[in-house]
KOLTORZA-452124 format. One record per residue (C-alpha): residue in one letter; x, y, z; residue number from 0. Coordinates in steps of 0.05 Angstrom, whole numbers. Layout:
BEGIN
<atom><code>a</code><px>X</px><py>Y</py><pz>Z</pz><pos>NUM</pos></atom>
...
END
This chain:
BEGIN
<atom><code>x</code><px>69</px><py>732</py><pz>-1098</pz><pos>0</pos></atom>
<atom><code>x</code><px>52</px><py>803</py><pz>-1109</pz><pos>1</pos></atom>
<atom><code>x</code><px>9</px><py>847</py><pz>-1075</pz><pos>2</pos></atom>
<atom><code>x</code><px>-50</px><py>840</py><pz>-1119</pz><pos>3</pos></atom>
<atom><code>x</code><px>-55</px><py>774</py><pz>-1115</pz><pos>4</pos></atom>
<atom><code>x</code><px>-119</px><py>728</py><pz>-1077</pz><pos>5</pos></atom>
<atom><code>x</code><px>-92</px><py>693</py><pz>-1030</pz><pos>6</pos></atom>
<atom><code>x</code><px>-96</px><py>621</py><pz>-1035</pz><pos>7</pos></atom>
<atom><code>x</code><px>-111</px><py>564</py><pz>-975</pz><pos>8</pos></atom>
<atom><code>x</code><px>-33</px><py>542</py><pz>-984</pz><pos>9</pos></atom>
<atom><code>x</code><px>-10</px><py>615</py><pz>-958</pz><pos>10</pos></atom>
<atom><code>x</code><px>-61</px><py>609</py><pz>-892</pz><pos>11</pos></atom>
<atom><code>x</code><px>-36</px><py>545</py><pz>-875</pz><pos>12</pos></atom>
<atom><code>x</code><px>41</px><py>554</py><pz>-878</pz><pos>13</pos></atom>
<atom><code>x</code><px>22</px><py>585</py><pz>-798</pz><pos>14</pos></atom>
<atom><code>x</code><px>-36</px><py>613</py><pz>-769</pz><pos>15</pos></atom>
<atom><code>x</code><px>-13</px><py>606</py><pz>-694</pz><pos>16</pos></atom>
<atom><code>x</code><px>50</px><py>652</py><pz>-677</pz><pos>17</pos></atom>
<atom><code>x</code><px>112</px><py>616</py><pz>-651</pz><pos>18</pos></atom>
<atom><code>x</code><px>121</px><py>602</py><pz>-587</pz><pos>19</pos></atom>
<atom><code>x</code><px>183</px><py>633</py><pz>-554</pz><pos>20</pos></atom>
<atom><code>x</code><px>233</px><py>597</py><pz>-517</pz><pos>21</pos></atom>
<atom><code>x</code><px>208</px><py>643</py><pz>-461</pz><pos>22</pos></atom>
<atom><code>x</code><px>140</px><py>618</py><pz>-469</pz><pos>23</pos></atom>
<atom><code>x</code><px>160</px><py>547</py><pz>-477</pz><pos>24</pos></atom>
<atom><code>x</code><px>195</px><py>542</py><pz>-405</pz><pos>25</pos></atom>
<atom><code>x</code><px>133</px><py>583</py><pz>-367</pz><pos>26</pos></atom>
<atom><code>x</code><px>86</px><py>517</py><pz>-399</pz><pos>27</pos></atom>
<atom><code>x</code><px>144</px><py>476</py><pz>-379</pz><pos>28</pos></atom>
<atom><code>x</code><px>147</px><py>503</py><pz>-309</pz><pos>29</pos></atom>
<atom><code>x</code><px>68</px><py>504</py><pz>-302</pz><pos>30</pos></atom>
<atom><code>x</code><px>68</px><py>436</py><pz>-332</pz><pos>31</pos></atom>
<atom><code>x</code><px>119</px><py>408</py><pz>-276</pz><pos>32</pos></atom>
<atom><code>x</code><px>77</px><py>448</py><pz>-215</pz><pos>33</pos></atom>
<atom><code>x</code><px>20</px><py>415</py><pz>-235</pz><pos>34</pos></atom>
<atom><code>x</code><px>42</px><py>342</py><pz>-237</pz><pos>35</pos></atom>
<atom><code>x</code><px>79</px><py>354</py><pz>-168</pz><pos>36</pos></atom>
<atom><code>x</code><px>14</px><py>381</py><pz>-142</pz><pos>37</pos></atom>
<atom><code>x</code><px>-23</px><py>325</py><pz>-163</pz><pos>38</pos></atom>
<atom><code>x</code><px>34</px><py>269</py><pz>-140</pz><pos>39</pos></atom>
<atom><code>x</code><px>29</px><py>304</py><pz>-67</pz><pos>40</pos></atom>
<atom><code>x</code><px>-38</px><py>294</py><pz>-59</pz><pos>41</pos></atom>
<atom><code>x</code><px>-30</px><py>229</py><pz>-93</pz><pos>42</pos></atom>
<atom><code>x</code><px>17</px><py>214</py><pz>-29</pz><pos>43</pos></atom>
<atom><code>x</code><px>-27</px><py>248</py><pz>20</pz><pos>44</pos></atom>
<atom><code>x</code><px>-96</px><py>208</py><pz>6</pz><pos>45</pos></atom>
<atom><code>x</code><px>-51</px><py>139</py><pz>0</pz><pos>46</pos></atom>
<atom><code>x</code><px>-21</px><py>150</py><pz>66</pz><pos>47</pos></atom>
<atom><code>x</code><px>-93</px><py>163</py><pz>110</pz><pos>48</pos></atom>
<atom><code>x</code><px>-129</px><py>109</py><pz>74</pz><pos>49</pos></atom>
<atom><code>x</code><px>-190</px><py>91</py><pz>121</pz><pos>50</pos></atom>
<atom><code>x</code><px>-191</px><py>13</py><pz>129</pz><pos>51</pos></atom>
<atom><code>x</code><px>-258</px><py>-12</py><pz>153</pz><pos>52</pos></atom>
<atom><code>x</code><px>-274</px><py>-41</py><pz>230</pz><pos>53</pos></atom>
<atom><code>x</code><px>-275</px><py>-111</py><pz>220</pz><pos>54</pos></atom>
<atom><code>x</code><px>-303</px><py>-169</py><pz>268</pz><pos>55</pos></atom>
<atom><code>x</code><px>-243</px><py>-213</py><pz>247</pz><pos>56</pos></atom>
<atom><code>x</code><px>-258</px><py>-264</py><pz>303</pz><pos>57</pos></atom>
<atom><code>x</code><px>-285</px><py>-287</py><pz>370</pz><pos>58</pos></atom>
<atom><code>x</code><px>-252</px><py>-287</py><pz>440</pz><pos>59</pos></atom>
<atom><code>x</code><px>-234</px><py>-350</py><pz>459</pz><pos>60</pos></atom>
<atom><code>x</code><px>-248</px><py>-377</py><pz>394</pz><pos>61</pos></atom>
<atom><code>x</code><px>-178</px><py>-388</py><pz>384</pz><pos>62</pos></atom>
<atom><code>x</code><px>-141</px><py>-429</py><pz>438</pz><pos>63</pos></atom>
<atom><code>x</code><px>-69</px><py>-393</py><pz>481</pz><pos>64</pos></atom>
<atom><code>x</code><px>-20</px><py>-405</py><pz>432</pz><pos>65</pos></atom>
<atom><code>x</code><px>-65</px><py>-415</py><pz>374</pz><pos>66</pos></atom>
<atom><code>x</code><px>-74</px><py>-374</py><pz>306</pz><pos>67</pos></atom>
<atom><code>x</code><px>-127</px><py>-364</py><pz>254</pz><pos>68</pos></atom>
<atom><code>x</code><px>-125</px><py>-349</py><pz>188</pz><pos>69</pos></atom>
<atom><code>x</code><px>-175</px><py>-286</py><pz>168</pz><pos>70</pos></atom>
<atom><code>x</code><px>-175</px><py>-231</py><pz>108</pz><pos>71</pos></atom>
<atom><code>x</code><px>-174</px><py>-159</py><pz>120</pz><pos>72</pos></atom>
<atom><code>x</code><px>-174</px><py>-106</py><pz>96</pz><pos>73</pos></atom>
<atom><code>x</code><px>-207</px><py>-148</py><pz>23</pz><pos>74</pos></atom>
<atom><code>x</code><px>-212</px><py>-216</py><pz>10</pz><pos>75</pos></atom>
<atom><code>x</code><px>-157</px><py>-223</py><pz>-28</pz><pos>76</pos></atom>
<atom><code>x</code><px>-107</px><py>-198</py><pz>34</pz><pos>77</pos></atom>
<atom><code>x</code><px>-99</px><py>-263</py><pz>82</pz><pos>78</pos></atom>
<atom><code>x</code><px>-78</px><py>-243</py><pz>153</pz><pos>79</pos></atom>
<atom><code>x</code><px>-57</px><py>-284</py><pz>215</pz><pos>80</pos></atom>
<atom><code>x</code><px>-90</px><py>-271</py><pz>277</pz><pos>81</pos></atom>
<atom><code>x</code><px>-48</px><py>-298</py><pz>337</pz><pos>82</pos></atom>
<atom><code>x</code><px>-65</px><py>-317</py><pz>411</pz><pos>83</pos></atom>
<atom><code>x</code><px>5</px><py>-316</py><pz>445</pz><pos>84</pos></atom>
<atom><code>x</code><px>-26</px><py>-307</py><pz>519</pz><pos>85</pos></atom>
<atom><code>x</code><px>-91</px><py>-312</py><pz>550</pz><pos>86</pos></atom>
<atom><code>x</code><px>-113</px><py>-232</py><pz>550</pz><pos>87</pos></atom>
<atom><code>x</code><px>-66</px><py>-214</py><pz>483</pz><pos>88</pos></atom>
<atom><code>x</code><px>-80</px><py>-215</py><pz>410</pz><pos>89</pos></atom>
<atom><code>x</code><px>-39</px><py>-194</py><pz>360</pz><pos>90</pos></atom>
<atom><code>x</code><px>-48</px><py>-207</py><pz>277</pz><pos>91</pos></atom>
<atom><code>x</code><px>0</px><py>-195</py><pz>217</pz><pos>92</pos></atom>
<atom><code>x</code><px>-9</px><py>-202</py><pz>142</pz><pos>93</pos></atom>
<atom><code>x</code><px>2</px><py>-262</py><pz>116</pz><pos>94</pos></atom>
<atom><code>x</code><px>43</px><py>-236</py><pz>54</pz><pos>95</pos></atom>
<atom><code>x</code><px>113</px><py>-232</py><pz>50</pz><pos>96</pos></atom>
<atom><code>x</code><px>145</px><py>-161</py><pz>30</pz><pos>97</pos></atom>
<atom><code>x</code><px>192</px><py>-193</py><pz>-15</pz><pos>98</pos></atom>
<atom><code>x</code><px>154</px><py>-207</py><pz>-68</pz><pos>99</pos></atom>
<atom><code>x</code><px>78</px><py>-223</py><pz>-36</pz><pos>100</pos></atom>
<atom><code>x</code><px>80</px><py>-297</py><pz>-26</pz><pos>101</pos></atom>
<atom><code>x</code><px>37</px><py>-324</py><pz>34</pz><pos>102</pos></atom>
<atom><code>x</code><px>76</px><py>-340</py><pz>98</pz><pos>103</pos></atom>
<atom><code>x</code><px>67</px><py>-402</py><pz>142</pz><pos>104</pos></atom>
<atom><code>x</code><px>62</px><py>-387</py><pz>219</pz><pos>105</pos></atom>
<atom><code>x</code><px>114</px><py>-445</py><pz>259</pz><pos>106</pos></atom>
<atom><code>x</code><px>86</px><py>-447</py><pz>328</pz><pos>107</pos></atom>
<atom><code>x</code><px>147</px><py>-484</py><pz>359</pz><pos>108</pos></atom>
<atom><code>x</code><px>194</px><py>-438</py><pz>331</pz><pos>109</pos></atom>
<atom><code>x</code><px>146</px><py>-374</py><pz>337</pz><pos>110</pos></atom>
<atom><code>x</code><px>162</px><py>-349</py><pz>266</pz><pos>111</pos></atom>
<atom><code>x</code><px>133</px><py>-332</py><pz>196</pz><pos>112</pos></atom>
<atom><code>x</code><px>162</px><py>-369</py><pz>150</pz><pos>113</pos></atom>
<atom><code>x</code><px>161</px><py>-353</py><pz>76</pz><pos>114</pos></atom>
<atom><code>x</code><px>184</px><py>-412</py><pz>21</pz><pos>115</pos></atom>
<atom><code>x</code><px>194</px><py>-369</py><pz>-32</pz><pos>116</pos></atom>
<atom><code>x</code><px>258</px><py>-339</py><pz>-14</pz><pos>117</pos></atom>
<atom><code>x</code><px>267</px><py>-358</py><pz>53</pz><pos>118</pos></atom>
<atom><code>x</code><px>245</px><py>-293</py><pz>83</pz><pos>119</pos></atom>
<atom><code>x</code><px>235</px><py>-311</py><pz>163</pz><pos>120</pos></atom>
<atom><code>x</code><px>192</px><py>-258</py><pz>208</pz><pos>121</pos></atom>
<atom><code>x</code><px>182</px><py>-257</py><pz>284</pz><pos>122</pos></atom>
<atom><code>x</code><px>118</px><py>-282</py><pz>309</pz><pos>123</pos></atom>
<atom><code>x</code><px>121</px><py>-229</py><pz>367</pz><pos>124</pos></atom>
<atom><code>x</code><px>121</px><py>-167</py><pz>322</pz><pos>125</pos></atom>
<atom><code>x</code><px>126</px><py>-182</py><pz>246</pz><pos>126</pos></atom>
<atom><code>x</code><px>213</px><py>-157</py><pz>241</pz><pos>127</pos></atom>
<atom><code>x</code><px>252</px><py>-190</py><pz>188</pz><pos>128</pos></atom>
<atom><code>x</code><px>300</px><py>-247</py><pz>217</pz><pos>129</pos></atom>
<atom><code>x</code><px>320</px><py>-270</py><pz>160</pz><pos>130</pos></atom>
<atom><code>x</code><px>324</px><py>-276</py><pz>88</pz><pos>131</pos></atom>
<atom><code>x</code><px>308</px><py>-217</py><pz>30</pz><pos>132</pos></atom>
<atom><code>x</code><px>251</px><py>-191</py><pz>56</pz><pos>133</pos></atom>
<atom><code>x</code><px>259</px><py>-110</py><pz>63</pz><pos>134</pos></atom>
<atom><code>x</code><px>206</px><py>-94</py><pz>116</pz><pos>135</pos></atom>
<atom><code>x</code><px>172</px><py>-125</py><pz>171</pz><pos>136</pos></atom>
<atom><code>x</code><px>101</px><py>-158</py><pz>157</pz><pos>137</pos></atom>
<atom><code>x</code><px>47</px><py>-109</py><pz>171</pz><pos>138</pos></atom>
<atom><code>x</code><px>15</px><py>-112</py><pz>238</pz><pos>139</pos></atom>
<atom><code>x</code><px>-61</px><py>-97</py><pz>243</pz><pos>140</pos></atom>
<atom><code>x</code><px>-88</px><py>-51</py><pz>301</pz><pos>141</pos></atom>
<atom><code>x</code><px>-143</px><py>-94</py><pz>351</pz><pos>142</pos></atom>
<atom><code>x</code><px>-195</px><py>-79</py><pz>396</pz><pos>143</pos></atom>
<atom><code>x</code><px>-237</px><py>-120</py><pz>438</pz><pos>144</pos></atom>
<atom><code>x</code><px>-306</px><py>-100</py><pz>429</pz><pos>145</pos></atom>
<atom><code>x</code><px>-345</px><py>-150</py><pz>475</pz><pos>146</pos></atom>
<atom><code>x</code><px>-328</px><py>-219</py><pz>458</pz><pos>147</pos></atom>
<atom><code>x</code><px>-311</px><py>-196</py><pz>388</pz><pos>148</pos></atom>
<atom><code>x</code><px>-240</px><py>-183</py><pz>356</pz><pos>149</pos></atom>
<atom><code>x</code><px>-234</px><py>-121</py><pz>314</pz><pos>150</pos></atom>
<atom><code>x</code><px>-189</px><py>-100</py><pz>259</pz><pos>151</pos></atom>
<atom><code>x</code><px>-189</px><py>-29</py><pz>249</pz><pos>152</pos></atom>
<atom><code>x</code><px>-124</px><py>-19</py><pz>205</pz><pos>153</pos></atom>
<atom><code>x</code><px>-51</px><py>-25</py><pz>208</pz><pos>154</pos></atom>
<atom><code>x</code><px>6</px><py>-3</py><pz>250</pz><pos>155</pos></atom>
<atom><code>x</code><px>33</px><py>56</py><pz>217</pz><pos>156</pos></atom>
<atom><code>x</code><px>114</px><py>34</py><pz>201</pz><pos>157</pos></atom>
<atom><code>x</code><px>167</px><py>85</py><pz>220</pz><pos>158</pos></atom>
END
């Protein structure tokens, strides 16, 4: 084409933006990469100090010494056990195995969780793994006592 001549919409669309450098391209790459790492830290962050709710899960003396209950918390969807292994002492655990999420079965006479799934056993006394695939303990929720009621106000941070 010469000098003279119009210019035509095929010419203006060959490239109207400059090229990005290679330069250019790893500063967006770079920026790009900050960002999402930014983003997956405070992702962390906020999952780590979920607030659960205080929740009247049950009723002293409602459940006899030795006794268990079978309550949801922190949803409805998210069965717990609530234990009475001694006359002044609760203690409760989720009722989902860590394997793979199937519900557990409390055994009084043998003082375990057992899971039929995989054969994941737990201790009754504080939720550790004695036997089977399961790679954590069960979750253990944090009680109070507020009057005659039974609280649940979250879980047991694991180390």
């Amino acid at each position: 084409m010469s000098q003279h001549e119009p210019h035509t919409t095929e010419n203006l669309t060959e490239s109207s933006a400059p090229p990005v450098s290679r330069r250019g391209f790893a500063k967006y790459l770079g920026i790009g990469a900050v960002v999402a790492a930014a983003a997956a830290v405070i992702a962390f962050f906020r999952g780590r100090d979920q607030a659960y709710p205080v929740t009247t899960i049950g009723q002293i003396d409602e459940i006899p010494v030795g006794g268990s209950k079978v309550f949801a918390y922190p949803q409805n969807d998210r069965p717990c056990f609530l234990l009475r292994p001694a006359e002044d002492r609760y203690i409760a655990f989720s009722r989902l195995c860590t394997h793979h999420g199937c519900p557990t079965f409390f055994q009084p006479q043998e003082n375990v969780f057992n899971c039929p799934c995989h054969g994941g056993v737990f201790s009754a006394q504080d939720g550790r793994v004695l036997a089977g695939p399961p790679p954590k303990p069960l979750p253990q929720l944090i009680l109070e006592t507020r009057g005659n009621a039974i609280v649940a106000l979250g879980f047991v941070k694991s180390a």
